[in-house]
C-alpha positions in Angstrom: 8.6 -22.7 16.8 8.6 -21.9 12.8 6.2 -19.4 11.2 2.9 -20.5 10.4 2.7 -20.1 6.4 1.2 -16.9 5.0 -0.9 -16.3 2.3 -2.1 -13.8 0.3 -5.7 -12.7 1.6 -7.9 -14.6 -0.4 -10.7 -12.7 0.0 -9.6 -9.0 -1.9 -7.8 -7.9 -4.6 -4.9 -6.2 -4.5 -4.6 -2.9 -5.9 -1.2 -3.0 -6.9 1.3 -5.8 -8.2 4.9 -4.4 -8.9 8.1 -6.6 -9.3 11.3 -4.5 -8.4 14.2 -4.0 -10.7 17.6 -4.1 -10.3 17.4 -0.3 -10.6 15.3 -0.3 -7.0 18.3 -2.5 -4.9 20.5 -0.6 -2.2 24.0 -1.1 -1.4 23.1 -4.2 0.2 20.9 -5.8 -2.3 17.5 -5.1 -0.7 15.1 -3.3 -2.2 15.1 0.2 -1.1 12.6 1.2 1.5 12.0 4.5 -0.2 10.8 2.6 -2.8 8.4 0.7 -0.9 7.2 3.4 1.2 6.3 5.2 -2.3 4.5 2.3 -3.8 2.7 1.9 -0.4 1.3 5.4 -0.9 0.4 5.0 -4.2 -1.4 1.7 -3.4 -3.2 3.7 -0.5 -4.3 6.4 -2.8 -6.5 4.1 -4.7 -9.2 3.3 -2.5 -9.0 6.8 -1.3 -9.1 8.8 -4.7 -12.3 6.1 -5.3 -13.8 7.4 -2.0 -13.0 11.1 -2.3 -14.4 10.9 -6.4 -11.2 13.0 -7.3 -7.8 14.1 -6.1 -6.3 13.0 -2.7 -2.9 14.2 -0.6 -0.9 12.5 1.5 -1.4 14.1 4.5 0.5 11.6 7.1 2.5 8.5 7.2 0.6 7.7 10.7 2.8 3.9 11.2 5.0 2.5 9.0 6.4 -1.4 9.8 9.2 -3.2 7.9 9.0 -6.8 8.4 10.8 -8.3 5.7 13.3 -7.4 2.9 11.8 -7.4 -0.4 14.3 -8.9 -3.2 14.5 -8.5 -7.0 12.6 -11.2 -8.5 9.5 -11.2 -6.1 6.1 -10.3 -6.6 4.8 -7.4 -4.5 1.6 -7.3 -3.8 -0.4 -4.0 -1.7 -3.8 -4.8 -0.3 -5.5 -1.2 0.6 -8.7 -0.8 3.2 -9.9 2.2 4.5 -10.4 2.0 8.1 -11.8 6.0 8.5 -13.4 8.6 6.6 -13.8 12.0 7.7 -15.0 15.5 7.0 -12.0 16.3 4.0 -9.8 12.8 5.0 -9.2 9.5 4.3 -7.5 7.0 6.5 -5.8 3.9 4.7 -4.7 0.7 6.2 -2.0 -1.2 3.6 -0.3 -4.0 3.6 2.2 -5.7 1.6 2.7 -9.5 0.8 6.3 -10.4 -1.5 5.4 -13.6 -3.2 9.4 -14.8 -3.8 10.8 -18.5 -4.7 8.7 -19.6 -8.0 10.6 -22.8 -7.9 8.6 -23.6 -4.1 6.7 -20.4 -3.7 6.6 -18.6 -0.5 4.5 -16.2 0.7 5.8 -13.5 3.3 4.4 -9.9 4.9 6.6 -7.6 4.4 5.4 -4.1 5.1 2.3 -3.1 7.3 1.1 0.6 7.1 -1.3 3.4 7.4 -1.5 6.6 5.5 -3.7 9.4 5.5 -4.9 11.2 2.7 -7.0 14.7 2.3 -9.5 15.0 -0.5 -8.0 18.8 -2.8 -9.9 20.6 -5.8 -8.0 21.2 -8.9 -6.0 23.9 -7.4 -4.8 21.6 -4.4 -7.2 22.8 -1.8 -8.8 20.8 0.4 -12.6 19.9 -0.2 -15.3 18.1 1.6 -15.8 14.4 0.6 -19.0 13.4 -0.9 -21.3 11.5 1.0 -21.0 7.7 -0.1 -22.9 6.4 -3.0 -25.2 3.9 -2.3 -24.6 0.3 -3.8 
């Protein structure tokens, strides 16, 4: 039984769009999953440096999913949610959409994972977060 098409979540924004380089391929001629990992964690510090109101850590990569290979050419796309806030931490779910084929575009998950940052002064200590501001 085929895949059911994917799309991009309709309803949010990513907060990251990155098209890999040549410079980003491994042996093979995937993109490297370094790279990705490193995107995904800037892509999860977003929300969570907007939460904390300053600097975040990575504290832990908690999961970590490869689905598909990401190719030069394709659009990469990182949708971040935080799904837990605590005392001085920040939990992020992210995942990662490759738009590839512009000729007959296709829409694919590629990465699916969750990261945990902890909120640091200016010195790199941790520090409470603020309570949320009211909309």
């Amino acid at each position: 039984m085929p895949d059911s098409p994917v799309q991009l979540p309709a309803h949010r924004m990513p907060v990251l769009r990155v098209m890999p380089m040549p410079r980003d391929l491994n042996p093979a001629g995937d993109v490297f999953g370094g790279w990705i990992m490193s995107q995904v964690d800037i892509a999860g510090a977003v929300p969570a440096r907007q939460r904390a109101r300053g600097r975040v850590a990575t504290i832990s990569v908690n999961s970590f999913v490869f689905k598909q290979p990401v190719s030069v050419g394709d659009i990469v796309s990182f949708y971040a949610d935080i799904v837990k806030v605590g005392k001085s931490s920040i939990t992020v779910d992210v995942e990662v959409y490759a738009e590839r084929n512009p000729e007959d575009p296709v829409v694919v998950k590629v990465t699916e994972a969750v990261l945990t940052y902890v909120a640091v002064n200016e010195r790199g200590v941790k520090r409470a977060i603020p309570p949320e501001v009211a909309a």
